[in-house]
Every structure is written in C-alpha cells, then in structure tokens.
Phi, psi and omega in degrees: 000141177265125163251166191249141195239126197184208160213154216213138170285084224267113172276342169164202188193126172284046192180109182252027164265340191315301194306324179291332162293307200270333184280350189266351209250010206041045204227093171206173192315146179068042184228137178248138170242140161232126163294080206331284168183173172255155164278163226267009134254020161081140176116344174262134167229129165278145198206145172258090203231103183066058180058342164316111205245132170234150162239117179257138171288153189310315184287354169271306147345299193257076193190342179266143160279117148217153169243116202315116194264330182219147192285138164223341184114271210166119159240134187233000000 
C-alpha cells in the first residue's frame, strides 16, 4: 500500500469524534503536517505539526482533509 511522504495541508477532518481528539493534541484545519516516516511494523505514522512530533494511527492519519504541498515520496 502506498502511503505518502511529505508536507500537507490540513483542510478539515472526516470524523468529528476524530476532530474533537486531534484539535485537543493541537492538530486542526490550516496547520501544516508533515509526514515523517511509518513505523516499521505498521499501524504508526510519525508526523510533524508546528515542530511538535505526534503518532498518529493509520485511521487517524486518513480521517484528516490534507491536501499535498510537497512531493516527499513513498513510505512503505
């Protein structure tokens, strides 16, 4: 599966129990993530939001509207 390595624009969130979580860790819309690396038996993504380093779960990761600022690659 490809997940994408980069930096990102956060537009909004497909969940609003998600939202009530992640807006609490201070990770909300017009805040840039950047996506780090995955962890290397999978289910972790390390991410970067105002110098701040979080581990997000894959469904939390993908439960955010981002829209892509920059090319970083592939983390597999």
């Amino acid at each position: 599966m490809y997940y994408p390595k980069g930096k990102f624009l956060i537009l909004g969130f497909k969940d609003p129990f998600l939202a009530a979580r992640l807006i609490a860790l201070g990770i909300y819309p017009g805040k840039e993530l950047e996506i780090k690396r995955k962890a290397l038996l999978g289910g972790a993504f390390y991410v970067e939001v105002d110098c701040c380093h979080f581990a997000l779960r894959e469904d939390e990761l993908f439960g955010l509207e981002l829209k892509q600022l920059t090319d970083g690659g592939a983390v597999v």
